[in-house]
Rosetta silent file (secondary structure, phi, psi, omega in degrees, C-alpha in Angstrom):
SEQUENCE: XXXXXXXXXXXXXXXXXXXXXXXXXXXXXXXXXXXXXXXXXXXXXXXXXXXXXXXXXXXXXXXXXXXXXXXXXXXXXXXXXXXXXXXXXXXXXXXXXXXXXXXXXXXXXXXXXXXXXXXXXXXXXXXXXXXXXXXXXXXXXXXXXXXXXXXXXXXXXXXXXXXXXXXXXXXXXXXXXXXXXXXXXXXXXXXXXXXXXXXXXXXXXXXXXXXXXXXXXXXXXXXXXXXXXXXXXXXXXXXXXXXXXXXXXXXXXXXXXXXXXXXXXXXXXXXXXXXXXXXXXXXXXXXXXXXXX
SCORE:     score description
SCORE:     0.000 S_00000001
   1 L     0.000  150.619 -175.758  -26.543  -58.093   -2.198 S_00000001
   2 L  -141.311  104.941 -170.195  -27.255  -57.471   -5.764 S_00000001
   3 L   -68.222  177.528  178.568  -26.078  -54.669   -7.860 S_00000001
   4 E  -173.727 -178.496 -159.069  -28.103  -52.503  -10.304 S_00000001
   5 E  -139.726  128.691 -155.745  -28.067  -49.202  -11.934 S_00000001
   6 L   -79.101  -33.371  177.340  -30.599  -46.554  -11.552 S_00000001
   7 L  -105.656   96.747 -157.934  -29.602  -45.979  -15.540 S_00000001
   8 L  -106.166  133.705  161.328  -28.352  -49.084  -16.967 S_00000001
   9 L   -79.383   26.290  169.114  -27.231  -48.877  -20.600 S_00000001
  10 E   -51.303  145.595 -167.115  -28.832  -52.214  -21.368 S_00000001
  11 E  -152.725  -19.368  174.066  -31.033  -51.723  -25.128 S_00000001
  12 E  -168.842  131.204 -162.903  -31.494  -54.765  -25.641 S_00000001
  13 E  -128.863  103.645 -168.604  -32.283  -58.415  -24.294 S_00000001
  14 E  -105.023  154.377 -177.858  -32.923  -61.782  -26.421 S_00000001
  15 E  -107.110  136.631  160.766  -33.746  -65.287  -25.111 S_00000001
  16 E  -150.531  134.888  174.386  -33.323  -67.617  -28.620 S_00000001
  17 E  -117.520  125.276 -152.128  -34.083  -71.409  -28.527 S_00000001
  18 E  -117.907  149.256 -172.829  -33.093  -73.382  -31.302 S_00000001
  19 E  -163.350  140.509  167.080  -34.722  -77.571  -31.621 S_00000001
  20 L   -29.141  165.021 -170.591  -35.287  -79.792  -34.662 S_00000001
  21 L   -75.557  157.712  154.387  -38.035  -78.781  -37.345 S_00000001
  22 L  -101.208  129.322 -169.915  -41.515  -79.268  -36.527 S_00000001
  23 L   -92.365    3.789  138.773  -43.919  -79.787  -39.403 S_00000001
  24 L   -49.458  -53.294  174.294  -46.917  -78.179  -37.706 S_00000001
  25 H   -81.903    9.182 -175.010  -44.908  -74.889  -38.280 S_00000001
  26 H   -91.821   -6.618  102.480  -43.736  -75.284  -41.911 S_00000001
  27 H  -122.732   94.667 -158.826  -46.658  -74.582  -42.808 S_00000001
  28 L   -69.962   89.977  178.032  -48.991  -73.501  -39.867 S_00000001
  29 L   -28.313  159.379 -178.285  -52.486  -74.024  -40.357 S_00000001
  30 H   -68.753  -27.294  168.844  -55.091  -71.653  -39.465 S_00000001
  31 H  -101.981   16.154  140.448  -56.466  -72.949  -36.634 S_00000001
  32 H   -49.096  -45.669  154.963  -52.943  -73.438  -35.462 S_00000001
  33 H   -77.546  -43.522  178.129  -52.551  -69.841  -35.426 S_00000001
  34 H   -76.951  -38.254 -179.177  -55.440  -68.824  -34.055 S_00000001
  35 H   -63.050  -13.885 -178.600  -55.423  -70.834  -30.839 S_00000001
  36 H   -71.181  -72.804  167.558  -51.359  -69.551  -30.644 S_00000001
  37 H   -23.132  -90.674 -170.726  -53.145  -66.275  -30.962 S_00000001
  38 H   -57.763   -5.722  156.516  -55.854  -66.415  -28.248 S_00000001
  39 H   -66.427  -75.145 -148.724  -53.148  -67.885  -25.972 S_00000001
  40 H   -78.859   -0.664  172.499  -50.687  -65.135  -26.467 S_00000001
  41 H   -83.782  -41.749  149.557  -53.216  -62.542  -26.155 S_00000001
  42 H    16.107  -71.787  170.551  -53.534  -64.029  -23.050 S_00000001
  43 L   -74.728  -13.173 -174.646  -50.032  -63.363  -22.084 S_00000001
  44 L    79.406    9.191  157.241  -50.436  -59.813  -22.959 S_00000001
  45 L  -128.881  108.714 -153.741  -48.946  -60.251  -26.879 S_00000001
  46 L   -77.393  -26.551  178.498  -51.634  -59.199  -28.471 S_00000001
  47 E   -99.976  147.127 -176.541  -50.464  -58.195  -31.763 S_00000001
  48 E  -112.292  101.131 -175.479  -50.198  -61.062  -34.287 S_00000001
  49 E   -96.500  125.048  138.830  -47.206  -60.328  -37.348 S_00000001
  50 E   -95.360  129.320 -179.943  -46.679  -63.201  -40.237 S_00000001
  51 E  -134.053 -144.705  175.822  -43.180  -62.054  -41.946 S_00000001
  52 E  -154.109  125.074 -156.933  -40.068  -63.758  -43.485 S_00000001
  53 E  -111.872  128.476 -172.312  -37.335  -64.355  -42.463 S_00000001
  54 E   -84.050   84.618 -172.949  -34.057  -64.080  -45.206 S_00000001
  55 E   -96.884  165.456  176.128  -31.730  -66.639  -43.600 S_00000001
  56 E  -128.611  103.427  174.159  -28.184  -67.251  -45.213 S_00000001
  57 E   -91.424  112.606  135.701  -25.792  -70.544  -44.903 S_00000001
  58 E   -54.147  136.005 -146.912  -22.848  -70.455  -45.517 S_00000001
  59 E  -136.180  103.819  153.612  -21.161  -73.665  -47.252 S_00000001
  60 E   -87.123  141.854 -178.237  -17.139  -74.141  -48.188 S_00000001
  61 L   -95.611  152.770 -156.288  -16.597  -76.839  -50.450 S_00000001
  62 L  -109.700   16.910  171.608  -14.434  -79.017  -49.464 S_00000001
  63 L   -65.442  -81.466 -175.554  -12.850  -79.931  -53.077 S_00000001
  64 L  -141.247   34.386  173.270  -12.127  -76.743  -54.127 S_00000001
  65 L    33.283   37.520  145.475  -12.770  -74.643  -51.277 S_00000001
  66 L   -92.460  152.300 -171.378  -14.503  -72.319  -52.611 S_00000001
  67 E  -105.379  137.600 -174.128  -17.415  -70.561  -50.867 S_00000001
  68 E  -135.576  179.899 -156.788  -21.229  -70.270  -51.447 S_00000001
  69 E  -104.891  132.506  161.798  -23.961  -68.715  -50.387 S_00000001
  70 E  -117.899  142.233  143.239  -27.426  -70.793  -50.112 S_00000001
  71 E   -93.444  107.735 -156.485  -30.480  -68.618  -49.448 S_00000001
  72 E  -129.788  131.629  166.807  -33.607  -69.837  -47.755 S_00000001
  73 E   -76.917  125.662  157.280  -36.785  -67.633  -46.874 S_00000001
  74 E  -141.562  156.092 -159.139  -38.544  -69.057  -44.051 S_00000001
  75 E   -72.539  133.528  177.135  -42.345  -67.986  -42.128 S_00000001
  76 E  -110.904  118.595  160.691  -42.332  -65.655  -38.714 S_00000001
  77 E   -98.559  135.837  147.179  -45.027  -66.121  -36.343 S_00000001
  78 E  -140.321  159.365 -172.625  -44.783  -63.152  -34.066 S_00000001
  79 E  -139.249  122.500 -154.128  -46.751  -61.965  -31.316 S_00000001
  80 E  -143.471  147.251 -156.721  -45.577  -58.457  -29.700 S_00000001
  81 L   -88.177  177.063 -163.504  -46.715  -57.032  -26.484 S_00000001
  82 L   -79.868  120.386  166.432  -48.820  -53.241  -25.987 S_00000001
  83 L   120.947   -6.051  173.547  -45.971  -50.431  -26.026 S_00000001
  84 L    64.517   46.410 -174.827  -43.745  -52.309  -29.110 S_00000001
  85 L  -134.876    8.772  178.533  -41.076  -52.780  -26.478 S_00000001
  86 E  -170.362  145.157 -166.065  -41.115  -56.932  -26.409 S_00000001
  87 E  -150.752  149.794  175.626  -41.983  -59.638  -28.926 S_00000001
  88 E  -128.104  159.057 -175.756  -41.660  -63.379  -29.104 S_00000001
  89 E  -124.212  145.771  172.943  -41.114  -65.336  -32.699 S_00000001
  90 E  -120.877  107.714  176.972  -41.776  -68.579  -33.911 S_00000001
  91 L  -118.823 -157.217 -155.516  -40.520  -70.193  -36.881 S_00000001
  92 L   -58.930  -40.478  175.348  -40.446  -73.976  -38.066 S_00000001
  93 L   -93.833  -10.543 -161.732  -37.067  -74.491  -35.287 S_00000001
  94 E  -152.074  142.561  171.874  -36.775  -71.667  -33.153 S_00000001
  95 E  -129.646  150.443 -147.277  -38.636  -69.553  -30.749 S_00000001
  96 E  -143.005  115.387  178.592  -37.203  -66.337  -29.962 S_00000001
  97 E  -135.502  138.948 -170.929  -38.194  -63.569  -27.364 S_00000001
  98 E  -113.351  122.851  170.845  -36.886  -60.095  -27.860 S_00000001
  99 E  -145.205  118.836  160.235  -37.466  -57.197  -25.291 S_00000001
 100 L   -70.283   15.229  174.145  -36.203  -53.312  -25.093 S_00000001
 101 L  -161.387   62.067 -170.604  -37.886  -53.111  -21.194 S_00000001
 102 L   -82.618  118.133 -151.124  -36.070  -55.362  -19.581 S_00000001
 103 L  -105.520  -61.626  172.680  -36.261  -55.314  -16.079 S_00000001
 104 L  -119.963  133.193  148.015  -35.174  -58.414  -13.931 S_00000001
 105 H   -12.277  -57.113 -168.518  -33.115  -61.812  -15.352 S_00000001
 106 H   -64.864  -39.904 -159.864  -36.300  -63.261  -12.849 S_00000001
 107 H  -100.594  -47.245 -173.412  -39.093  -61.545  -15.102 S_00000001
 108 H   -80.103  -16.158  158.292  -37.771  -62.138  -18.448 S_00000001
 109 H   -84.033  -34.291  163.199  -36.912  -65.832  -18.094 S_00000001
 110 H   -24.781  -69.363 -154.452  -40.401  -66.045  -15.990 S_00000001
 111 H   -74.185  -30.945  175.927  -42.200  -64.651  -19.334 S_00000001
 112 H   -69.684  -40.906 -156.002  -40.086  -66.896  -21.483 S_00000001
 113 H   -61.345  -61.663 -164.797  -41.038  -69.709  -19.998 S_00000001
 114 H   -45.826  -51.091 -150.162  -44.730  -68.812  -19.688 S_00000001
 115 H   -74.260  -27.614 -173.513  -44.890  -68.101  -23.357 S_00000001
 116 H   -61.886  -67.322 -173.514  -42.707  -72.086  -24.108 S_00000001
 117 H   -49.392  -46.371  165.294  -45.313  -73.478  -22.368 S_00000001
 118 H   -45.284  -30.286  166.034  -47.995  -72.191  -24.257 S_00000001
 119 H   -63.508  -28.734 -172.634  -45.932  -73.479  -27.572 S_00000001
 120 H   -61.511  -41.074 -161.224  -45.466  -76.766  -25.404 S_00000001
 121 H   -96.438  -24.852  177.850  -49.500  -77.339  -25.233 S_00000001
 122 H  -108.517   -8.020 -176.667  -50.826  -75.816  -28.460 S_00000001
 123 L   -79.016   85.010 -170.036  -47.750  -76.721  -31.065 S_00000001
 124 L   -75.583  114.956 -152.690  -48.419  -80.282  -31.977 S_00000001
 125 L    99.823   22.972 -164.945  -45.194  -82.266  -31.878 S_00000001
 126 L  -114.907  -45.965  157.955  -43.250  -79.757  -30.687 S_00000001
 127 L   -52.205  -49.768 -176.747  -42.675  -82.110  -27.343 S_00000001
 128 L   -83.583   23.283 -174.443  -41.168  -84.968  -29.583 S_00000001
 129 L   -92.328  143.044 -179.649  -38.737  -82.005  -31.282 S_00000001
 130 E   -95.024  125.383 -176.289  -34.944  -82.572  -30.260 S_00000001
 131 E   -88.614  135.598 -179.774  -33.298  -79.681  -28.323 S_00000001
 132 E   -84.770  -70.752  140.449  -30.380  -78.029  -30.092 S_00000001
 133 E  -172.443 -166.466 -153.657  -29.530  -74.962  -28.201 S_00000001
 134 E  -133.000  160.464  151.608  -30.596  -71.751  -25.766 S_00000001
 135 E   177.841  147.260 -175.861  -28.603  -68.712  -25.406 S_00000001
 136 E  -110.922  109.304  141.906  -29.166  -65.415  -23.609 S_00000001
 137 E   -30.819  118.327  170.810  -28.176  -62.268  -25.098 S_00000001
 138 E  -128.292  148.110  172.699  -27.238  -58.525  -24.010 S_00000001
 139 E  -139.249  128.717  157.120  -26.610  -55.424  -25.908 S_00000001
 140 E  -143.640  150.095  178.246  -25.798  -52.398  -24.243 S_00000001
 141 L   -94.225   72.267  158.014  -24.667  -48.760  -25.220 S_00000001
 142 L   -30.892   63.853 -177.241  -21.511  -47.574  -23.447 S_00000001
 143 L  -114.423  132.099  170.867  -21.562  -43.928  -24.367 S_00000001
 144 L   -60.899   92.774  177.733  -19.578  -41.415  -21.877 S_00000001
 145 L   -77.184  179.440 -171.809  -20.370  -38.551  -19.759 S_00000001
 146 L    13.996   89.734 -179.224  -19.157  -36.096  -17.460 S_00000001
 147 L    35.639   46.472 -167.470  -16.001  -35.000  -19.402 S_00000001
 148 L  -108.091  165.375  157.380  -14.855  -39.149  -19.627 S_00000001
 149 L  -107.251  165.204 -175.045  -13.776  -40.770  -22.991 S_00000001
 150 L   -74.266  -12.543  178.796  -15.169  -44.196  -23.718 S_00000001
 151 L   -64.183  -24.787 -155.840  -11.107  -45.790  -22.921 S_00000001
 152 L   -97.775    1.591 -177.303  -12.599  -44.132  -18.647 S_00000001
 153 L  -126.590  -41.581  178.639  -15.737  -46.330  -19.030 S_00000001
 154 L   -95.733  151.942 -130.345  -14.873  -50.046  -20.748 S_00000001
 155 L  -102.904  170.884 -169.463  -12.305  -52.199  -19.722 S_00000001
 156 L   -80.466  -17.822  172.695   -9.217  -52.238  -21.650 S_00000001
 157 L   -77.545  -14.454  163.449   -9.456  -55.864  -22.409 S_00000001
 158 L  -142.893   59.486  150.987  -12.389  -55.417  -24.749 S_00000001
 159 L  -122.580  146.444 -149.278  -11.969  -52.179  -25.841 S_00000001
 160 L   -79.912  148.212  166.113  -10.527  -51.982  -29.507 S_00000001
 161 L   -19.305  135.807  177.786   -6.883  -51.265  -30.197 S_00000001
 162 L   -96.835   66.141  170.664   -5.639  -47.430  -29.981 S_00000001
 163 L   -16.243   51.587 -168.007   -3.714  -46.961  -33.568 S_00000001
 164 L   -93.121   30.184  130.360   -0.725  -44.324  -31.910 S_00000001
 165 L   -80.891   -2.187  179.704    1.268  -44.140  -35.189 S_00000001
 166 L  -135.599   46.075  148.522   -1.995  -42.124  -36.471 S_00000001
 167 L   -18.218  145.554  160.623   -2.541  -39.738  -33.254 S_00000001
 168 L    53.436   -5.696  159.421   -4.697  -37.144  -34.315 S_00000001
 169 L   -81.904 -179.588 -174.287   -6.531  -38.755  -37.353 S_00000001
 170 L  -101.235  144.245  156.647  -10.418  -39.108  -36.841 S_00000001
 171 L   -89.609  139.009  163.148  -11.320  -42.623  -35.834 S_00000001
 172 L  -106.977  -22.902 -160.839  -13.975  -44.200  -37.699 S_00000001
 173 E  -167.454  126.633 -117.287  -14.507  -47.703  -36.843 S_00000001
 174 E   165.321  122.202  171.305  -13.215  -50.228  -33.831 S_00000001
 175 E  -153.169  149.083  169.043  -14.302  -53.980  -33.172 S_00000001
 176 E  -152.449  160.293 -167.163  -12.994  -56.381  -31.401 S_00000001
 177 E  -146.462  130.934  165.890  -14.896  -60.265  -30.777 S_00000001
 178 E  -116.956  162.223  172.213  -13.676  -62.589  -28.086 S_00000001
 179 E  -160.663  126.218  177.018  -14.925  -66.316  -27.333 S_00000001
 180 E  -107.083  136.318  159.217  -14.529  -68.350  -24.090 S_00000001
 181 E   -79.027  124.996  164.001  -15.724  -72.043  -23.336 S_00000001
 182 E   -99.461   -0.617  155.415  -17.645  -71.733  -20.150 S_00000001
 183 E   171.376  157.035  166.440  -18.461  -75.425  -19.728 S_00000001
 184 L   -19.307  104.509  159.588  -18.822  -79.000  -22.104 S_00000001
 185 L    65.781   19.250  153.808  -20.852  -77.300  -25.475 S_00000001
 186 E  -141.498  151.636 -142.780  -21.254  -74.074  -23.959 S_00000001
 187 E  -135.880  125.364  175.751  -19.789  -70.654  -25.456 S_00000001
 188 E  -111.329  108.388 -179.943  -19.879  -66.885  -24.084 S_00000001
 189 E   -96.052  171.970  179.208  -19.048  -64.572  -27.331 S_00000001
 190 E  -149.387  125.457  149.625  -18.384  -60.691  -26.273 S_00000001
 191 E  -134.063  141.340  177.570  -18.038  -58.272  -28.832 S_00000001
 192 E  -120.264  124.960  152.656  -17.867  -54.709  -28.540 S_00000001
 193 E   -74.004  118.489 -176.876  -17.926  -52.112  -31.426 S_00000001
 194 E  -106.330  129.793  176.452  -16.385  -48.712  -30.992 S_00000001
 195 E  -115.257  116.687  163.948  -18.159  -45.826  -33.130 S_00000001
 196 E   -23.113  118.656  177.337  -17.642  -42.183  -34.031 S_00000001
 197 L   -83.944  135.651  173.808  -19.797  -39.968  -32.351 S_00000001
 198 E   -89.460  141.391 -178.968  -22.311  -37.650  -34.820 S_00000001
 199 L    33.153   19.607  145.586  -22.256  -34.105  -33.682 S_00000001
 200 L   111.600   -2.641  163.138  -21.330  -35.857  -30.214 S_00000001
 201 E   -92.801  168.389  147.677  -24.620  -38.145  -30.212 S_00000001
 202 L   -50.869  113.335 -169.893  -25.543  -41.438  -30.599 S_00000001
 203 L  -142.727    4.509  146.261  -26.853  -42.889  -33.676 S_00000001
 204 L  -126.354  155.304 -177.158  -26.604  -46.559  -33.673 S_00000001
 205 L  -133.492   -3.931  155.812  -27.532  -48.735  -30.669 S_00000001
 206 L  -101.117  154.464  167.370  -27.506  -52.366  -32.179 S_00000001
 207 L   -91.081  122.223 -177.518  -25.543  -54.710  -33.914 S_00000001
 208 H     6.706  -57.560 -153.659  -25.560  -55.071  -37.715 S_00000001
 209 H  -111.728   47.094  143.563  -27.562  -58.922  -37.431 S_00000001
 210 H  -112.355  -35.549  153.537  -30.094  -57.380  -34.658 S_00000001
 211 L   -15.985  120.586  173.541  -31.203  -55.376  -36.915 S_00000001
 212 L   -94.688  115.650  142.567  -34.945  -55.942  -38.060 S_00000001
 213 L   -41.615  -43.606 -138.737  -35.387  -56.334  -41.746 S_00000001
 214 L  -112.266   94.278 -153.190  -39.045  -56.358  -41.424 S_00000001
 215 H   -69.408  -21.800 -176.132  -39.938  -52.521  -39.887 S_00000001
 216 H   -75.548   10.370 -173.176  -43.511  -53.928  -39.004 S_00000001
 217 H  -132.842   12.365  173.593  -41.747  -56.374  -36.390 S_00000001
 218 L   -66.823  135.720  164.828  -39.206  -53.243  -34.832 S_00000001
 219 L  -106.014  146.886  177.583  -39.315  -52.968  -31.272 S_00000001
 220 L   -69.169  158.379  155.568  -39.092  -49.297  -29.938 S_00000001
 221 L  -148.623  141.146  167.301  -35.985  -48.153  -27.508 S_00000001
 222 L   -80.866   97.917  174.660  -35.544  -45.761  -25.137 S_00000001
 223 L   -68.838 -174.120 -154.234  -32.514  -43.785  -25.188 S_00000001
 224 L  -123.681  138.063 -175.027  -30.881  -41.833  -22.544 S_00000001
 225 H   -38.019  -23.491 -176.471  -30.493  -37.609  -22.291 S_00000001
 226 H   -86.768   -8.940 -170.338  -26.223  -38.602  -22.672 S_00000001
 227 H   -87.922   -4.106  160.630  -26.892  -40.156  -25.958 S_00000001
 228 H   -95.851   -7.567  177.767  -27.651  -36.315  -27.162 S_00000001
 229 L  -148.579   81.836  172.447  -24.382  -34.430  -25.881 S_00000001
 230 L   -62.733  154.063 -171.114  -21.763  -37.855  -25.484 S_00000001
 231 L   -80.288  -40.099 -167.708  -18.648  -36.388  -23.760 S_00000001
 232 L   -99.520  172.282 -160.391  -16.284  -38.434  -25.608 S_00000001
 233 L   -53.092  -40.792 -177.560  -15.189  -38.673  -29.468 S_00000001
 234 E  -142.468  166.281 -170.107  -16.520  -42.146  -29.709 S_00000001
 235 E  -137.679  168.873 -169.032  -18.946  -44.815  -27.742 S_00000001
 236 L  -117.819 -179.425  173.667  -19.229  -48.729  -27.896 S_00000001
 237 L  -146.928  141.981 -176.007  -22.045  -51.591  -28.116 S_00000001
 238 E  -115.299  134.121  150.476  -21.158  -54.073  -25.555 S_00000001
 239 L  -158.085  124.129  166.075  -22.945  -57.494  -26.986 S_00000001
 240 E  -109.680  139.273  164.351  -22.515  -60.634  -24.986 S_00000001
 241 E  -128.959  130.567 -173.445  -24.123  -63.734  -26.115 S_00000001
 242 E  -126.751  138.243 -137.808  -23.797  -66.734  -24.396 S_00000001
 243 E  -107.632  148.527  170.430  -24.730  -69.852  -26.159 S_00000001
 244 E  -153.055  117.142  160.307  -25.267  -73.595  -24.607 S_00000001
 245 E   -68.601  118.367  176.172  -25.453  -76.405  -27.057 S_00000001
 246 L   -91.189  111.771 -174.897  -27.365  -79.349  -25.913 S_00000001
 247 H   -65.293  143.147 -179.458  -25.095  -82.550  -26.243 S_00000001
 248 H   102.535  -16.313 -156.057  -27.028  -85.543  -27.517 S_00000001
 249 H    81.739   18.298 -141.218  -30.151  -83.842  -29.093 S_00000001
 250 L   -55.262  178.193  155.952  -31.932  -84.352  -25.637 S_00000001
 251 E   -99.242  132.653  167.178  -36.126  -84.297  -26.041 S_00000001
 252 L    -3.953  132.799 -177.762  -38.222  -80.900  -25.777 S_00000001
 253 L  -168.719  104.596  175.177  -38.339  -80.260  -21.994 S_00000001
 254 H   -48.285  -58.358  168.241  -39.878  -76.646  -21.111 S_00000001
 255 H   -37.778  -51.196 -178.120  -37.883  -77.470  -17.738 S_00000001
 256 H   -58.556  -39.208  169.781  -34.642  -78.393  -19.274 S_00000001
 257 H   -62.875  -63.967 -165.458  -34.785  -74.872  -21.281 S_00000001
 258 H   -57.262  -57.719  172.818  -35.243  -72.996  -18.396 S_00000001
 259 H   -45.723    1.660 -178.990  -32.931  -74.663  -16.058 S_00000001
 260 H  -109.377  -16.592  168.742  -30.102  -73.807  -18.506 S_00000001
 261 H   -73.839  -29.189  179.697  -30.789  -69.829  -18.550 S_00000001
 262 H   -52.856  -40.438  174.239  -29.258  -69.145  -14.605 S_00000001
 263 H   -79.009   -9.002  164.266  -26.145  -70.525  -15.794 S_00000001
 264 H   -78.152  -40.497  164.779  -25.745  -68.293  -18.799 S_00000001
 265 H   -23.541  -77.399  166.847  -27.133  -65.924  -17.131 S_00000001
 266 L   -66.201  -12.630  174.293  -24.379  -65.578  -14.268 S_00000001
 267 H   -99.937  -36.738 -176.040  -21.260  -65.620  -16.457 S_00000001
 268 H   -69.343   13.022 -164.270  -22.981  -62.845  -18.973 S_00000001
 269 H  -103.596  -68.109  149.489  -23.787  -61.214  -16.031 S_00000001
 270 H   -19.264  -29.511  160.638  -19.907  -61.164  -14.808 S_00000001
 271 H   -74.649 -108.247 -159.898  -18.677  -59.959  -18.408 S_00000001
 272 H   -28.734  -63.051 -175.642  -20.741  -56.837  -17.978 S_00000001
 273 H  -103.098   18.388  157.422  -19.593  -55.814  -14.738 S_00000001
 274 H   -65.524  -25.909 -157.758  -16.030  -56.904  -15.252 S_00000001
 275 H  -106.448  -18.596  175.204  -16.232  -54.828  -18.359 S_00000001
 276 L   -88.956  166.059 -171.419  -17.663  -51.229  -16.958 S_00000001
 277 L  -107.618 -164.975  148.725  -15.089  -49.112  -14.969 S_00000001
 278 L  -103.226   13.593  140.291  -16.115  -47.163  -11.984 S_00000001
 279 L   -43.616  -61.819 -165.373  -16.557  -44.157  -13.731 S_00000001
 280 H   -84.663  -21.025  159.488  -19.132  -45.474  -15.893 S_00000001
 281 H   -58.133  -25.989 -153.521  -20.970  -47.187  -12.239 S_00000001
 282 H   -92.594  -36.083 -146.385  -20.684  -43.443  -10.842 S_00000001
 283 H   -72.703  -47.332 -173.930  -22.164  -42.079  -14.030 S_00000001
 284 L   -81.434   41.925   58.908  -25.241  -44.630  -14.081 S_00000001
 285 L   152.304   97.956 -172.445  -25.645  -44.553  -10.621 S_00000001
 286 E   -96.621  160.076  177.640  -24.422  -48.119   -9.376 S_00000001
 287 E  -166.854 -166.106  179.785  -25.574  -49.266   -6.172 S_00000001
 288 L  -147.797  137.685 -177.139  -26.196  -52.850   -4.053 S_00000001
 289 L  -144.710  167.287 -125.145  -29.706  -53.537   -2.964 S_00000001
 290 L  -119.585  -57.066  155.246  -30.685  -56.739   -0.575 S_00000001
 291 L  -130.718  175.671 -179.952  -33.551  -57.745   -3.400 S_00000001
 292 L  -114.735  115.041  173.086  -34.900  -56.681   -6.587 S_00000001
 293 L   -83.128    0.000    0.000  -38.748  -57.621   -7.379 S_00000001
């Protein structure tokens, strides 16, 4: 049996694969693009974005321990499917698929893969690239209904501290970030954010470094009729990411990627419904079904 939710607050689902640089993408030629292009139209993502991406390293010294910033700009291939609700990215190291209409574990590692391969066959070198690491993502919005507070829907073990020396002040702002080893060079982070509700809605549904800088490469999301009258004062973001380093460097293996999402896969799966109460199963309408297609 396999549960589901006829309303699951899921918002947001990332795949991100990280592998030594390739110099075919440091600066991707044109007919490099375009055959990525008629392949991914292919695939059904159709639209073609070049952006930039603002990344930031952090560096301590180790002398006189002080800390600096380096700043490096680097080139976004993206290709994003018809409805703005799923997109996959390519830069020099990392390919990245994002989706807000996510349906089964089974379809969106299916789609990553299809889309790998296509990187596998038209990316030259990108088979002799050293794999780094994979990790599957979740975001979901834990906001509360039928007269509950958000303490009646998330578990108490990742919901942020209750201040009761300042009873009766407004809360503004609750976080709390856990991190478990779940096997040799693989890491499950969980963090949940608790937020003030405005005029009892919802008004953020991601976390700060999900955020798109670049509004022409924003995916749409669909919110839910409780995210306009939440019952309780304040509502969370659930975000599990669960991360698997690959020891040794192995070499680029489409296969190797995939076989390593089921196992992230099943412990972030196990956070999430260790982490809802049955309150918040009554309110999205939990159930057990035999399969899912």
């Amino acid at each position: 049996m396999k549960k589901v939710l006829d309303k699951p607050p899921l918002v947001h689902a990332v795949i991100h694969l990280r592998f030594s640089d390739v110099p075919a993408l440091t600066a991707a030629s044109p007919e490099l693009l375009n055959s990525l292009h008629v392949s991914m139209i292919e695939e059904g993502f159709s639209e073609h974005i070049e952006s930039q991406a603002e990344l930031v390293d952090v560096m301590i010294d180790s002398a006189t321990q002080q800390v600096r910033q380096r700043k490096e700009s680097r080139k976004r291939y993206l290709y994003r499917a018809a409805g703005e609700r799923d997109i996959f990215e390519i830069t020099q190291n990392t390919v990245v698929l994002k989706t807000t209409d996510y349906k089964t574990f089974e379809k969106f590692s299916n789609t990553f893969k299809r889309l790998l391969c296509i990187c596998s066959e038209v990316i030259v070198g990108l088979e002799k690239a050293l794999l780094k690491s994979i990790g599957l993502r979740y975001v979901d919005v834990i906001a509360p209904s039928n007269g509950k507070e958000l303490r009646e829907f998330i578990s108490e073990d990742i919901l942020p501290a209750n201040l009761r020396a300042l009873d009766g002040r407004r809360h503004i702002h609750g976080f709390t970030a856990k991190q478990a080893e779940t096997a040799p060079g693989q890491t499950i982070r969980v963090g949940f954010e608790e937020l003030p509700c405005n005029e009892r809605r919802v008004h953020k549904v991601l976390p700060d470094n999900l955020l798109e800088a670049d509004n022409r490469c924003a995916l749409l999301i669909s919110g839910h009729n409780e995210w306009l009258n939440v019952s309780g004062e304040t509502y969370g973001i659930l975000d599990v990411d669960h991360i698997k380093n690959f020891i040794g460097s192995p070499k680029f293996s489409v296969e190797s990627v995939v076989d390593s999402l089921a196992p992230l896969y099943d412990d972030a799966n196990k956070v999430f419904w260790n982490a809802i109460s049955a309150d918040a199963k009554s309110a999205w309408g939990y159930r057990e079904v035999d399969n899912v297609d």
